[in-house]
N, C-alpha and C positions, 0 to 999 in steps of 0.2 A: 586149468593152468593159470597161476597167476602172471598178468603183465608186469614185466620187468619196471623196474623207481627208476626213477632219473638218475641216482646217485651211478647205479646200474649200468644205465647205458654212456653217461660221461667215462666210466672205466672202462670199458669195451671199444666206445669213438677212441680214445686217449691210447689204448694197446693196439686196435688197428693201426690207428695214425703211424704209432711207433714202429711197427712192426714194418710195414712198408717204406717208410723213410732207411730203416733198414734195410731192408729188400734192394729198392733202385741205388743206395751209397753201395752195397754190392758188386750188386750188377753193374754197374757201371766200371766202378775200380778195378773190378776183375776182369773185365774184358780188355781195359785199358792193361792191365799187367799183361794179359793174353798176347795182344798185340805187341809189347816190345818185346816180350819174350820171343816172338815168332820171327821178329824181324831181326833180333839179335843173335841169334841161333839160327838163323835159314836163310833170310834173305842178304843180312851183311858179306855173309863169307862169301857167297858169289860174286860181289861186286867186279872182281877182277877178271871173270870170266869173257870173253868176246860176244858169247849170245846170249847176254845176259840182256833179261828185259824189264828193267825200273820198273819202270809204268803198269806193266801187266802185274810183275808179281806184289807191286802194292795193291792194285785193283782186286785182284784175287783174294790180298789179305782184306779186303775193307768188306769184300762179297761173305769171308768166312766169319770174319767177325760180328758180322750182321746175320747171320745164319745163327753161329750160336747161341747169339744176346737173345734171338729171335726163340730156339729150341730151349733154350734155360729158363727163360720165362715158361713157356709152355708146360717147363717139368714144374716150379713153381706152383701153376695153378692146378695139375695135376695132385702135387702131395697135399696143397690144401687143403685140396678138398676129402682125402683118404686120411689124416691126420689123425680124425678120431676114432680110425676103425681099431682093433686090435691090434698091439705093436709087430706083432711076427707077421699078421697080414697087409700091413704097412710098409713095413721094410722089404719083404718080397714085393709088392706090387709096386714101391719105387723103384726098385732097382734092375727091376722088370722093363719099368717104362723110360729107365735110362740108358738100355740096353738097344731096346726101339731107336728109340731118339739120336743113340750115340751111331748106329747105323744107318739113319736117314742124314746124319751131320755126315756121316765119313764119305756117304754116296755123291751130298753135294757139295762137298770141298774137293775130290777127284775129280770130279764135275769141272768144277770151279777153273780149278788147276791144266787141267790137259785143255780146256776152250779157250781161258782167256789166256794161260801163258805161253802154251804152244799151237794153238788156234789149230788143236785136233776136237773128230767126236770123242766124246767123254770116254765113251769102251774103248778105243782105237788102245790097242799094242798096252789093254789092261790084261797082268797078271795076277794071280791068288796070293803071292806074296808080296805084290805091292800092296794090293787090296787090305790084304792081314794084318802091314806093320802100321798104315793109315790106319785101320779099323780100330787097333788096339789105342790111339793115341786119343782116339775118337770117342770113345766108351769111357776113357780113361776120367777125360774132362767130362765128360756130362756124371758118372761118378761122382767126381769131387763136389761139383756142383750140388748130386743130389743129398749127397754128406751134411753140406753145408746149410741148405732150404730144410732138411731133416731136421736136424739140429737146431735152428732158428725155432723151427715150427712149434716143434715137440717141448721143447723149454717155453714156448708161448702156453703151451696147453697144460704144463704142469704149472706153471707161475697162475695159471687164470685158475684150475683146482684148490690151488693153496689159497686163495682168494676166497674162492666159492666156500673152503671147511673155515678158514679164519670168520669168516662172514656167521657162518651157521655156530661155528664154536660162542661168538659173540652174543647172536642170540640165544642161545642156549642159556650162557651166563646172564643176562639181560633176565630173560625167563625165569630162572632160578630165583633171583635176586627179588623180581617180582612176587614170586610164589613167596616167600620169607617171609618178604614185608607184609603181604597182605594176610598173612596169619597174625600178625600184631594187633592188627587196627580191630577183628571180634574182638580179643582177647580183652585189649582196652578199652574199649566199649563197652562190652561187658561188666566192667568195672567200675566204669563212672555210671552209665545209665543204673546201677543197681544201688550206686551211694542216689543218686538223684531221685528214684522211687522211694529210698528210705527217706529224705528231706522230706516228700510229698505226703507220706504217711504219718509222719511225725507234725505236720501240719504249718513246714518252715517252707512255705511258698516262695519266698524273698529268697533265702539263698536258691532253694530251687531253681527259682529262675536265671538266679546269677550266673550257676556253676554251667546250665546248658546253654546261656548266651557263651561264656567262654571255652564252654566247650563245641560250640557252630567256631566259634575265633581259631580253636586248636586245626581244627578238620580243613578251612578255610585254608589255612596257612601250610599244612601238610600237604594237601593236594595240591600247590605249587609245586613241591621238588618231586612231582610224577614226570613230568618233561623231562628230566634227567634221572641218568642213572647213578649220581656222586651229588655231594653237597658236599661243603669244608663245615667246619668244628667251629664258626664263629655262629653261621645260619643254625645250626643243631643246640648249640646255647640260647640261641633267640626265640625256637620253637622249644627245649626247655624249659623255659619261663612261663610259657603258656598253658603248657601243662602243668606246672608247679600251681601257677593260678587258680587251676581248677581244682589241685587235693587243696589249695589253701582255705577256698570255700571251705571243706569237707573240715579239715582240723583247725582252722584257724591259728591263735596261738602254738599251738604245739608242733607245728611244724614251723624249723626254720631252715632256711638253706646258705651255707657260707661258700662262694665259688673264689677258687687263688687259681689262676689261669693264665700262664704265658703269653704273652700278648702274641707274640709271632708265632705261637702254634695255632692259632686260630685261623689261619690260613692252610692249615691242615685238611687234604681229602679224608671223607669219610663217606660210608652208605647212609642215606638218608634215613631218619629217627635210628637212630643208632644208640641214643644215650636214653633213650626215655624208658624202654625196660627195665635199663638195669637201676632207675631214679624208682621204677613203680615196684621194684624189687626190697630196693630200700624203703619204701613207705608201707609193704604190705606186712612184710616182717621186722620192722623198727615200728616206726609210727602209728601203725593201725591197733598194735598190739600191746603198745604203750600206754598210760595213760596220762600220762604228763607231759612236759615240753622237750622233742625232740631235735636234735642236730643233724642236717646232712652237711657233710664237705664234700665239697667237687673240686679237685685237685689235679691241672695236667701240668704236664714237665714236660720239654724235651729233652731226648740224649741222644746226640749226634743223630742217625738217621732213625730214629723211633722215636713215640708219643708214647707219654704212660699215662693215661689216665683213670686216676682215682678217686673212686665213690666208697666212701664213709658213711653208716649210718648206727646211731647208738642204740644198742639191741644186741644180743648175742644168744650164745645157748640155753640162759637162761630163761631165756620168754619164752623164743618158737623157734625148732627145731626147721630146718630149708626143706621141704620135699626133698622125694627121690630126685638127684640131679640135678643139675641148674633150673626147672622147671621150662615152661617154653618159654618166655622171656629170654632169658641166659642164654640156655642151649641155641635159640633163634640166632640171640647176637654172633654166639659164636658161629654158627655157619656161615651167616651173613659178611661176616671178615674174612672169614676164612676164602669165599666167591669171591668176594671184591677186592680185594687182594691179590688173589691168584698164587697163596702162601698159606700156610697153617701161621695163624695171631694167638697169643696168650689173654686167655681171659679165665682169671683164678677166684677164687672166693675166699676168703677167709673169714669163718663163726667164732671168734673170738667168745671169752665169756661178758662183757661189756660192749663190743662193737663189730659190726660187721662190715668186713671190707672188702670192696670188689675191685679188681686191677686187669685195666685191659692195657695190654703193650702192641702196638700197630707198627707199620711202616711209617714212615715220615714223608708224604708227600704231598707237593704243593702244584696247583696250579702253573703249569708255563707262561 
């Protein structure tokens, strides 16, 4: 079993705390209503009486009220602790032990009552229907009560569940998002290291070296945004370049890249390398297949709450045909939005006969 994070148990100190500050403002308040209730309805209207005794029957109320404050606790730590059994065997064994409880309350408040305000023994001149109507008021309250700690408790322990799945649902997506990404990084790897054996075989040592120094600078800078699960759309330009860097080794002239880029969408969240498939998309089917000087645009808008950005690259049907499907690149991104988001995103393609263009449409969101 794993030991619980810190995050963990600050949520659990911070629900007890809470939980009990609610508990004693309770218990308190209610005992306090208890009481003028009692005196408002039992002891007042006697006032007038000739053998009527202040003293006593306040004494008597301070005795019952400290009996109950004293039994409602006790019912308290009882549900707590049966909380997480099964609901049906829960509510029978509260209302069980309120049942107990309301008859040990009804025993010492006749008690209470026949010693200190008529200074009898507590049996003396007791009957079954005095007994019964005491009984029932008696039961009544420690009921409400255990209504009340039920209800507390029980919303404590579905609140702490939704907690515990929002928690797990989190990592799950966390997970996923992981899994995604880290099918990129072979795929692209793959790709450079296999232009970088063709340098070294062709006997271009000098870019060789250049393109895997910039390509340790790519990796470098990528495994910064592993600490996080979101980067924005300015950082993902930055690490665009980096790898534009590395095909630039590879084609030199023939690759150019023209970016028109809203300035305040750059502050846009996005999943980390998010743009660099769909750029190695464009260089595998434009550029690689070209053999003259080619154009990428990278093009984002905003409108209203959505980001559109667009990837341009000159190449169409007539060169090379897309594989089955967006390829993993594509398909990747699209999952990846579609997790991080927590929404289905549009991410379209179009093979034009001259130019291929890929359009991703997101959510629009920024940082608090």
């Amino acid at each position: 079993m794993n030991a619980p994070t810190q995050s963990e148990l600050t949520i659990s100190l911070q629900a007890f705390s809470k939980q009990s500050h609610q508990f004693w403002s309770l218990q308190i308040l209610g005992w306090l209503g208890y009481t003028m209730v009692v005196f408002i309805s039992i002891i007042h209207p006697q006032f007038d009486d000739n053998d009527f005794n202040l003293r006593g029957q306040l004494l008597n109320l301070s005795v019952e009220v400290i009996c109950g404050f004293t039994l409602s606790f006790l019912q308290w730590s009882i549900i707590r602790r049966i909380v997480h059994w099964p609901l049906k065997h829960t509510l029978i064994a509260s209302f069980a032990s309120a049942a107990v409880l309301g008859l040990v309350f009804n025993v010492i408040k006749l008690a209470s009552y026949k010693t200190i305000v008529y200074h009898q023994v507590w049996y003396q001149e007791l009957n079954m229907l005095e007994f019964g109507g005491w009984f029932l008021f008696s039961v009544s309250t420690m009921f409400v009560w255990t209504a009340i700690f039920f209800i507390m408790l029980y919303n404590a322990r579905l609140q702490k569940e939704h907690e515990m799945l929002l928690r797990a649902q989190t990592a799950a997506k966390d997970a996923q998002l992981q899994m995604l990404r880290y099918q990129l990084n072979p795929h692209f790897m793959f790709n450079t290291m296999n232009a970088i054996s063709t340098l070294i075989m062709k006997k271009e040592n000098g870019m060789a070296q250049e393109m895997l120094d910039k390509l340790c600078d790519f990796f470098r800078a990528s495994l910064e945004h592993d600490a996080s699960d979101a980067s924005y759309l300015g950082k993902e330009l930055e690490l665009l370049d980096l790898y534009l860097s590395i095909e630039k080794v590879r084609f030199c002239e023939r690759l150019n890249v023209n970016y028109d880029v809203d300035p305040y969408s750059k502050q846009a969240k996005l999943p980390p390398l998010i743009l660099q498939p769909i750029v190695e998309n464009a260089i595998k089917y434009g550029v690689e297949v070209r053999k003259k000087h080619n154009v990428i645009d990278i093009i984002v808008t905003k409108h209203e709450g959505h980001l559109e950005i667009l990837v341009e690259n000159e190449g169409g049907e007539s060169d090379k045909p897309l594989e089955k499907g967006f390829g993993i690149g594509l398909s990747n991104t699209k999952e990846r939005l579609d997790t991080f988001f927590n929404t289905p995103c549009q991410l379209s393609v179009e093979n034009g006969k001259t130019k291929t263009r890929v359009t991703m449409v997101i959510p629009f969101v920024i940082e608090k």
